[in-house]
N, C-alpha and C positions, 0 to 999 in steps of 0.2 A: 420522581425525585431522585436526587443523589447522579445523575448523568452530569458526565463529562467529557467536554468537546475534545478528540484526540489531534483534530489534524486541523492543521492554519488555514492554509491559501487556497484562493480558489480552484476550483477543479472540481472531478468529479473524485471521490474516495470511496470505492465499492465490495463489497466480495469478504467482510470480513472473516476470519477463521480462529480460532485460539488455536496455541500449541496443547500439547496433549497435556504437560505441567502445566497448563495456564498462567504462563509466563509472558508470552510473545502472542501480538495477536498480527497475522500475514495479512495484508490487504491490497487491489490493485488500487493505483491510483492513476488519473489521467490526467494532467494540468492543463492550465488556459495557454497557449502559443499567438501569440500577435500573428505573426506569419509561416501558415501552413499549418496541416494537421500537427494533432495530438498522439504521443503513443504511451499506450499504458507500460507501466512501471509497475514492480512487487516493490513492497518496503515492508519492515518488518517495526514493529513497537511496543517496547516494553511497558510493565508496569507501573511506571515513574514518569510516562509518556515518550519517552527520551528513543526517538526517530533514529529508524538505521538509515544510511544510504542506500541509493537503489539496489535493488538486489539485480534485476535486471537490465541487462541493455539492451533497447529496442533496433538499432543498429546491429545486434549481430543477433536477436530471436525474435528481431520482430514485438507484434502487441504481446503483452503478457497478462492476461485475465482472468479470473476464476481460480486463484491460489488454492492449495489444497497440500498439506502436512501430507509427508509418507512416515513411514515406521524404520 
């Protein structure tokens, strides 16, 4: 009980991570594409749900998977 869905559209949304404040929680996310692959995306989201934009571009690093906070 008490769970709440963070992320809308379809796709896959994986890898979640909190920040070390437990503010922000990092996650890859991979959307549906009509035509041609998918490439994962970091996005970040706050406690209020309120979506960052991507953090990554897969045009200049490629897939981005496996999010992980440094110090």
């Amino acid at each position: 009980s008490g769970l709440t869905r963070l992320t809308k559209d379809m796709g896959s949304n994986e890898d979640p991570t909190y920040s070390t404040d437990n503010e922000f929680i990092l996650f890859s996310s991979k959307n549906m594409v009509k035509n041609g692959p998918s490439e994962a995306k970091l996005y970040a989201i706050d406690r209020e749900g309120e979506l960052s934009p991507p953090l990554t571009d897969p045009a200049k690093l490629g897939n981005c998977q496996s999010p992980r906070w440094s110090n």
